[in-house]
C-alpha positions in Angstrom: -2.9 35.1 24.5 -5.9 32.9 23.2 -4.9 30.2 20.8 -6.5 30.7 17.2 -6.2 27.1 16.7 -7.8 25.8 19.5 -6.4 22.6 19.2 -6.6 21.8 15.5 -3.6 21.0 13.6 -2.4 24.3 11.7 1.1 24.7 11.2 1.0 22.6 8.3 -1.6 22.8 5.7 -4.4 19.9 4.4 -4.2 17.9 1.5 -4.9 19.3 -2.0 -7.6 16.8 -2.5 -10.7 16.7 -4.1 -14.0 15.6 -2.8 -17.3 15.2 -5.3 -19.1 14.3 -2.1 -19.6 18.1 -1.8 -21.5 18.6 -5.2 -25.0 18.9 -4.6 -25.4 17.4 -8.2 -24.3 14.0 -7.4 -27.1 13.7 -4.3 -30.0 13.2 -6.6 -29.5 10.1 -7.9 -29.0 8.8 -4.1 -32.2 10.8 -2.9 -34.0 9.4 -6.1 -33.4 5.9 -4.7 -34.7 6.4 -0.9 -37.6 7.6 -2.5 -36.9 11.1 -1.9 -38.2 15.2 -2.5 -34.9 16.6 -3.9 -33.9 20.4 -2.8 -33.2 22.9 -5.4 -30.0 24.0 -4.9 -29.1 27.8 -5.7 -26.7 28.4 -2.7 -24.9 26.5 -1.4 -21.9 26.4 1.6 -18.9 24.4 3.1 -17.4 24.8 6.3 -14.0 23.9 6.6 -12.8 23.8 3.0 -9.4 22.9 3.7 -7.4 24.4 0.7 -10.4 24.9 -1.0 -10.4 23.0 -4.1 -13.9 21.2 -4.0 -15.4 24.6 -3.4 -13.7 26.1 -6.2 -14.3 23.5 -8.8 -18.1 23.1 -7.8 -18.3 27.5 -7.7 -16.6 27.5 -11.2 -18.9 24.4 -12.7 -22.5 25.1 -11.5 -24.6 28.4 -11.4 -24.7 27.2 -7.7 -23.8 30.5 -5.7 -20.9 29.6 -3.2 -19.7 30.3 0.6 -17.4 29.2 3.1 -14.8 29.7 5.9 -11.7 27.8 6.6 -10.0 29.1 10.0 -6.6 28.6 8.5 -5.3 31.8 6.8 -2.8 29.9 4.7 -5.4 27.4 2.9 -7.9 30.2 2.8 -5.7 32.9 1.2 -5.0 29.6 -1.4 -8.5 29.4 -2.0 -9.3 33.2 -2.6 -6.7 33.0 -5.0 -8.1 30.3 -6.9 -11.7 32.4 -6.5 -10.6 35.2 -8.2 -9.7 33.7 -11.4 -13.8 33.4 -11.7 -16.2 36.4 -12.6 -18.4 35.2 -9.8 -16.4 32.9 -7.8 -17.3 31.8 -4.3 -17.2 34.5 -1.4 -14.7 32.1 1.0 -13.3 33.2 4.0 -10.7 33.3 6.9 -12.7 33.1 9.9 -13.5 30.5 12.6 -16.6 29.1 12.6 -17.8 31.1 15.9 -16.8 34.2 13.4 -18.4 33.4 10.3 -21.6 31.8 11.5 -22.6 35.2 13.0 -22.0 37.4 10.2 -25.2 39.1 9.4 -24.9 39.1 5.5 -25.2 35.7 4.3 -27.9 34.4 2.5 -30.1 31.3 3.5 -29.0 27.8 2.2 -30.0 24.9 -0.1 -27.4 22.6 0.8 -24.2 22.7 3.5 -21.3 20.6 3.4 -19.8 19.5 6.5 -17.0 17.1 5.3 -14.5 15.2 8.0 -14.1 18.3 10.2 -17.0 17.1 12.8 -14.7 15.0 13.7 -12.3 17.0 14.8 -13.5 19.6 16.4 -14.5 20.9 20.0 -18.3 20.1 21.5 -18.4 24.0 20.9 -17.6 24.4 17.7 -20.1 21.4 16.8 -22.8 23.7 19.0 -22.1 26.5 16.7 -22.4 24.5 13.3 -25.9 23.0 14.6 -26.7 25.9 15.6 -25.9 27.5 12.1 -27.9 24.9 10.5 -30.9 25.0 12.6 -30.8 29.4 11.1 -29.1 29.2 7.8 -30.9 25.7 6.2 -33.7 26.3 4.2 -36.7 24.4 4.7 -36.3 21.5 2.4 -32.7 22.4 2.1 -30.1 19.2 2.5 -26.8 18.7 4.5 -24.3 17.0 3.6 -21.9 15.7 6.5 -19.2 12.8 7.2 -17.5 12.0 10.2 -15.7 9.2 12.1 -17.9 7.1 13.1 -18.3 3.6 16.3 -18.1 1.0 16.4 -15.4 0.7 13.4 -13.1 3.0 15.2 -13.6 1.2 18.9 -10.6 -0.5 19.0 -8.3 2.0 17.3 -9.1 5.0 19.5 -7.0 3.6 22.6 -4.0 3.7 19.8 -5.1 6.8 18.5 -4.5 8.3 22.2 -1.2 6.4 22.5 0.0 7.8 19.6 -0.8 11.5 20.2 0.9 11.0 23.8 3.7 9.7 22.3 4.1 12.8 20.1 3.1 15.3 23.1 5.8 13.4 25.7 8.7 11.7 23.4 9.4 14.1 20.7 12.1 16.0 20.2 12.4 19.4 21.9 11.4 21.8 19.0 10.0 18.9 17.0 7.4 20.2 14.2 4.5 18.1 13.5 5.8 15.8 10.4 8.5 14.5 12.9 5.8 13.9 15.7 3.6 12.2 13.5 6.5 10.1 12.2 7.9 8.9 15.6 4.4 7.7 17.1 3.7 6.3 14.1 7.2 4.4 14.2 6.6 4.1 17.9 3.3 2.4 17.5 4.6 -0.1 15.0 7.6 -0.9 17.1 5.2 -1.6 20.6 3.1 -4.1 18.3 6.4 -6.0 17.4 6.6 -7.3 21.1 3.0 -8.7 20.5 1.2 -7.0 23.5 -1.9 -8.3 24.2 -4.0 -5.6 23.4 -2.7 -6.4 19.4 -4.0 -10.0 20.2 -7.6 -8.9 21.2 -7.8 -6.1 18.3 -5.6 -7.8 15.2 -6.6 -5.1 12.9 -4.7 -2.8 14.6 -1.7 -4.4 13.9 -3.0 -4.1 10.0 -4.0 -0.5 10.4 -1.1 0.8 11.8 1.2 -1.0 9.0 -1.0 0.9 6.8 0.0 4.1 8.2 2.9 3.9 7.6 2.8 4.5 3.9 -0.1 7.5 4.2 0.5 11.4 3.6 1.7 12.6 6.7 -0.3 15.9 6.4 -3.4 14.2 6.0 -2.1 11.8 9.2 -1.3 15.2 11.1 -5.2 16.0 10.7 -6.5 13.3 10.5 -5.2 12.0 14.1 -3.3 14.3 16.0 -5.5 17.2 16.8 -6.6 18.4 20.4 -10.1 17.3 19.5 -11.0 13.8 18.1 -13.9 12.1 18.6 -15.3 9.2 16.6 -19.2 9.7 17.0 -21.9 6.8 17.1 -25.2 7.5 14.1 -27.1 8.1 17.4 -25.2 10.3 19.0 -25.3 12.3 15.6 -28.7 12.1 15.2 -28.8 13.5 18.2 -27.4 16.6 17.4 -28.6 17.4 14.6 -32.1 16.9 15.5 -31.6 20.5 17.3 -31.9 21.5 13.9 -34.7 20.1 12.3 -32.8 17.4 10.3 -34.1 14.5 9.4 -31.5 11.3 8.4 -31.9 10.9 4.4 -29.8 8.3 3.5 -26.1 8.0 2.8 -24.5 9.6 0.5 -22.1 6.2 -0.2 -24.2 4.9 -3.6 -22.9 1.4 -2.4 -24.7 1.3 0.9 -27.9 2.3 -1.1 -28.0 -1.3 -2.4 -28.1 -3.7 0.8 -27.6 -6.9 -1.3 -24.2 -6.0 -1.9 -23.5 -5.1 2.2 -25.5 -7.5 4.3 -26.6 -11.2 4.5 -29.9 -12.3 3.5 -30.4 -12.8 7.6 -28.9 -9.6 8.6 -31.4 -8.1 5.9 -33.9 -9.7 7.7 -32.9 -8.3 10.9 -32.9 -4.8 9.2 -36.4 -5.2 8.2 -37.6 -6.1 11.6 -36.6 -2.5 12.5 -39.2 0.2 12.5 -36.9 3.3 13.7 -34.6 4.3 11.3 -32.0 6.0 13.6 -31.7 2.3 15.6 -31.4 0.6 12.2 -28.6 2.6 10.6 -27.2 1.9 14.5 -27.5 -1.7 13.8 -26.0 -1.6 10.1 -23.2 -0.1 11.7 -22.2 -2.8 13.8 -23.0 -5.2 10.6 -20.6 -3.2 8.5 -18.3 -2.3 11.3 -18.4 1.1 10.2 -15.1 3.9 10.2 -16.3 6.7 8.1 -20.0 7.5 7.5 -20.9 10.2 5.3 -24.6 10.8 4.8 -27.4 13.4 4.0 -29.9 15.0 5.9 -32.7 17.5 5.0 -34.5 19.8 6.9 -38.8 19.0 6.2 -37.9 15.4 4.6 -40.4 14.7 2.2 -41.2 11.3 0.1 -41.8 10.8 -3.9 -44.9 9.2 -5.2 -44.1 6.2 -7.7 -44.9 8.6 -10.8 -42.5 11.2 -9.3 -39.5 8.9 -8.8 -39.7 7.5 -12.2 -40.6 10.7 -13.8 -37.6 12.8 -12.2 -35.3 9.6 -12.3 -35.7 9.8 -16.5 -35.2 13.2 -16.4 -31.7 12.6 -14.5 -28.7 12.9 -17.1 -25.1 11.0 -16.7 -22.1 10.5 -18.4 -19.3 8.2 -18.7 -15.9 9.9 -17.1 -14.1 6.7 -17.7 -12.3 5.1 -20.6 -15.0 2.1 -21.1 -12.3 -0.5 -21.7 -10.9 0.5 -18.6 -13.9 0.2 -16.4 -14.2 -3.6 -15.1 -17.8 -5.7 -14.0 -16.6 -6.3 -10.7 -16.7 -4.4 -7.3 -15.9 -4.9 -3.8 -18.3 -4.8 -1.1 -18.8 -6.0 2.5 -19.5 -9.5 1.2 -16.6 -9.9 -0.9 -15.8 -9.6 -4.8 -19.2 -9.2 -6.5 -19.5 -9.6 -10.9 -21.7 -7.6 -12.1 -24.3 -8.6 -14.7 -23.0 -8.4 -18.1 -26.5 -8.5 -19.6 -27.1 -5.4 -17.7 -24.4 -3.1 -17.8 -22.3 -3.9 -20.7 -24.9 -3.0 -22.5 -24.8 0.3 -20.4 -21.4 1.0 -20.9 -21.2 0.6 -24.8 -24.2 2.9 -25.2 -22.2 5.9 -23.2 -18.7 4.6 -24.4 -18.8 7.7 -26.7 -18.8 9.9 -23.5 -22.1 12.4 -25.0 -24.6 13.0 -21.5 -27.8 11.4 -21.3 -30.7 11.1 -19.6 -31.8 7.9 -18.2 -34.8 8.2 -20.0 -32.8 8.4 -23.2 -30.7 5.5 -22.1 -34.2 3.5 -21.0 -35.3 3.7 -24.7 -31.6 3.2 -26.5 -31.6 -0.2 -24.2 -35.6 -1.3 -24.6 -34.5 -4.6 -26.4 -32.1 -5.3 -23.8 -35.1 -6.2 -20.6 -33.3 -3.7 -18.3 -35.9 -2.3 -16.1 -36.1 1.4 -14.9 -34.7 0.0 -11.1 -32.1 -2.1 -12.8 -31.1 1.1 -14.8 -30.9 3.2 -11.6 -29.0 0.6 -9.8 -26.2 -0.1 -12.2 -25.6 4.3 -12.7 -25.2 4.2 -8.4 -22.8 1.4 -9.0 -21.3 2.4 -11.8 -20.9 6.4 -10.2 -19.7 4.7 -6.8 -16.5 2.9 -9.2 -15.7 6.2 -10.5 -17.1 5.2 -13.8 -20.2 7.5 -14.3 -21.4 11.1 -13.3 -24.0 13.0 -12.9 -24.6 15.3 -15.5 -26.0 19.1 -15.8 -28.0 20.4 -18.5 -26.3 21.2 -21.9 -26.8 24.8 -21.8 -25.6 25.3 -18.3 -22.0 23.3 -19.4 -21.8 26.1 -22.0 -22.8 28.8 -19.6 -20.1 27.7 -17.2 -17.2 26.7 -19.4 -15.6 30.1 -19.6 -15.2 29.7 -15.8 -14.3 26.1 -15.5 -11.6 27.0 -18.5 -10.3 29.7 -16.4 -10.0 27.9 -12.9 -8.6 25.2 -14.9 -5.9 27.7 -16.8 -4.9 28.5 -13.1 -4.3 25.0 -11.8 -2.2 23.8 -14.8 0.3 26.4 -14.5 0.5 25.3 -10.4 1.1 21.7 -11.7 4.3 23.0 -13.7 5.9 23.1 -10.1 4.3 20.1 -8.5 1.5 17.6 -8.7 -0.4 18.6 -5.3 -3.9 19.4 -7.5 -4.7 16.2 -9.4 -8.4 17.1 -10.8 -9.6 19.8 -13.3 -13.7 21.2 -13.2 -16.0 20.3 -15.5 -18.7 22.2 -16.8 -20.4 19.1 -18.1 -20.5 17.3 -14.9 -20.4 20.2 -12.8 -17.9 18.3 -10.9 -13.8 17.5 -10.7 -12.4 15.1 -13.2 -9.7 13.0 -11.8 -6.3 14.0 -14.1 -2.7 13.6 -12.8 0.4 16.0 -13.1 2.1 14.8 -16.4 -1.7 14.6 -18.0 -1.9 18.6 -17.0 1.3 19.3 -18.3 0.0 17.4 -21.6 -3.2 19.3 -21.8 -0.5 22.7 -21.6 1.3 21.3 -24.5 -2.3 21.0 -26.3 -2.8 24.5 -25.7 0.3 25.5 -27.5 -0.7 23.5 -30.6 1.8 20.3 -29.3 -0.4 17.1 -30.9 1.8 14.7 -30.7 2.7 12.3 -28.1 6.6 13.0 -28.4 5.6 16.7 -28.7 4.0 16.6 -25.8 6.7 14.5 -23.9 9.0 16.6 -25.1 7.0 19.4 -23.2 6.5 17.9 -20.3 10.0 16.8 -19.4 11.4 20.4 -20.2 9.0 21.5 -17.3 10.2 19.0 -15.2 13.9 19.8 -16.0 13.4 23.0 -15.2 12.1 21.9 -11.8 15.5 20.0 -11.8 12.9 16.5 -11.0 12.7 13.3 -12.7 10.2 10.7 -13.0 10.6 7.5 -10.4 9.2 4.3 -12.8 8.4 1.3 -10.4 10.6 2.8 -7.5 13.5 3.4 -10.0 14.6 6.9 -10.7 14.8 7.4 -14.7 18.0 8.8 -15.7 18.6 11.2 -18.4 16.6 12.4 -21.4 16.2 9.5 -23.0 14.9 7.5 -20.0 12.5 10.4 -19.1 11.5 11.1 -22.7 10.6 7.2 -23.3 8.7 6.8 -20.3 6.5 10.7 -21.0 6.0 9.4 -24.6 4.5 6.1 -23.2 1.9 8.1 -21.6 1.6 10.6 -23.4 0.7 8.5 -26.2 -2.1 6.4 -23.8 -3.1 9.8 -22.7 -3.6 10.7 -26.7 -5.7 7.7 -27.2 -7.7 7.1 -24.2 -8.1 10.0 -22.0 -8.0 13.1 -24.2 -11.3 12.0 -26.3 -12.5 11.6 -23.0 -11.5 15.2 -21.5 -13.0 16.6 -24.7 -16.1 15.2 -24.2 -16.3 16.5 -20.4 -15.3 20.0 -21.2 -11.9 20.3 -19.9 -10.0 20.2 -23.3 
């Protein structure tokens, strides 16, 4: 009998996590800075959407036309269901990628997401994804893919093989993959306690596996534990994908798009020195000891004259998705803590503190007295989008076009998060994007839609759901007990949720 799974991890399902890396939206500002041509995306498609949420939330909050496969029925029935609550939801499938990359009747692509599952799969499979790219990419159409990635992984994969050993050997007879993934991990931990000297050659194992220990264990079970695993070197990748047509763009990480935050002055240096860019994002790897790249690639790479960037950079709109009192000036990088200039971006911040979309151009003007130059502009939105603090933003009339659907998707996920807290962003319409907000805030946005305003209204709410779910709320590793406890603590929030983050889900459409 052939095995569906061929080797992937599929007895229990992925995370219910979102990934903006997937919205086309959010790759022009990082094409804008290397200078690039920027595809117009109209369709679009992910393989391997996992439960499906990015592909939901980016089908309901664009007029981008959606497709995709993910081999496990389970997550892909999940993600149908979350489909149909949209008039023209994505068309998302239950096929291997073998299956769906043959099927006659879809269309040709602007952009296809590829996010983590290189990784993980078989040689084939990664044949039959090039190869699918190399038919189904547009000319001047963009991938988007991430992957494990040498040498950060180098000294981990020898523990990494250990580990999936351990589970394959030393389990328990009948043993599901939770309790696997707990004993190697336990295992692991337990071998580096006798100070082996492997753990004295690579320390950061030691640190890695500690870290572990306190991850999701279905993310663990994927992430590690399949048949197929295979951390892949920028060349090697390059490789591959120059079977079809794709040239390296830059990475999609903002952060890396500014090289005085990641390398020295003399590693710079070295950079410079390099003509090939394939060998230099080889070398920045070993600089940043790179895990985890995630990057774009277009098919007919084209550059921007000087008129162009600035012309199209001005014409780029953002918004702030975060309270601005809560957003601080400093950020870590490869070199260490870095404060940010307060001349430049607190300025910045107050100007889009009221959460209204601009353009750049419109914040160039507001900000003419300040001396911030058009660069210095562009550089402190990457920044400021890589904290989580800014986002790019669509047009006014498409937000209105799409609310209807991003109100529906959204209708759909707060009555899941009456049961549990798996989904932990809503869409946007203004950002085209998902919009980071926990369980108890979804329950509060339920109350709000029942006329509950305030904060011990919508405690009051929120704890009847949860009562009725027979859970309570753990406060610094401390189960609450009782109404009162429970009631104190959901008015607490809810009342910072009142002040804070409801002008702010307002603003983005999602209130």
């Amino acid at each position: 009998m052939t095995d569906w799974t061929s080797g992937y991890v599929a007895d229990i399902g992925y995370t219910y996590g979102y990934y903006d890396l997937l919205n086309p939206l959010r790759a022009k500002l990082a094409l804008l800075k290397a200078g690039l041509v920027q595809p117009q995306i109209t369709t679009a498609c992910e393989l391997g959407f996992g439960q499906g949420l990015s592909v939901n939330i980016h089908g309901a909050a664009s007029t981008t036309k959606w497709y995709g496969t993910d081999f496990n029925p389970s997550q892909a029935s999940y993600a149908q269901e979350l489909a149909a609550n949209m008039d023209d939801g994505p068309q998302l499938f239950d096929q291997s990628f073998a299956e769906f990359c043959s099927r006659a009747d879809l269309p040709d692509f602007d952009f296809i997401a590829v996010h983590g599952i290189w990784s993980w799969i078989s040689d084939e499979n990664r044949a039959i994804i090039v190869d699918f790219v190399r038919r189904k990419l547009k000319v001047g159409g963009m991938l988007y893919i991430s992957y494990n990635t040498q040498p950060g992984w180098a000294a981990m994969i020898p523990m990494r093989d250990l580990m999936t050993q351990h589970a394959a050997m030393m389990a328990p007879p009948g043993a599901g993959v939770l309790t696997k993934v707990d004993g190697a991990i336990a295992f692991a931990n337990k071998l580096m306690t006798t100070n082996p000297a492997f753990a004295v050659a690579n320390p950061t194992v030691v640190e890695r596996l500690k870290k572990l220990a306190s991850m999701d264990r279905h993310y663990l079970a994927h992430e590690y534990f399949n048949r197929d695993w295979l951390p892949m070197s920028f060349a090697d990748m390059a490789g591959w994908l120059s079977e079809a047509k794709l040239d390296f763009a830059c990475s999609a990480a903002y952060s890396e798009l500014l090289p005085q935050l990641n390398v020295t002055q003399e590693q710079r240096a070295l950079l410079n020195e390099i003509p090939d860019a394939v060998f230099r994002e080889s070398i920045f790897g070993f600089m940043s000891n790179q895990q985890f790249r995630r990057d774009y690639w277009i098919k007919g790479k084209r550059s921007l004259q000087p008129i162009e960037y600035a012309e199209q950079l001005r014409a780029q709109r953002v918004v702030l998705c975060e309270p601005a009192s809560s957003i601080k000036l400093t950020v870590k990088t490869l070199l260490g803590d870095c404060t940010l200039s307060g001349a430049i971006y607190t300025p910045i911040i107050q100007l889009l503190s009221d959460h209204v979309d601009r353009t750049i151009g419109e914040i160039e003007q507001a900000l003419s007295g300040h001396g911030i130059t058009l660069t210095q502009l562009h550089e402190a939105c990457l920044l400021l989008a890589d904290m989580g603090a800014l986002c790019s933003a669509q047009e006014p009339s498409v937000a209105a076009l799409r609310r209807p659907q991003t109100d529906r998707l959204n209708q759909r996920l707060l009555l899941q998060a009456r049961g549990a807290g798996e989904v932990s962003s809503l869409a946007s319409p203004v950002t085209g994007a998902g919009v980071t907000v926990n369980r108890f805030q979804q329950l509060f946005i339920s109350a709000i839609a029942e006329g509950k305003l305030q904060p011990s209204e919508l405690a009051y709410h929120a704890w009847q759901v949860l009562k009725a779910s027979k859970q309570t709320i753990r406060k610094q590793d401390v189960e609450l007990l009782g109404d009162e406890q429970n009631l104190a603590e959901l008015t607490s929030q809810a009342t910072e949720f009142r002040d804070l983050r409801l002008p702010l889900l307002r603003a983005l459409g999602i209130v």
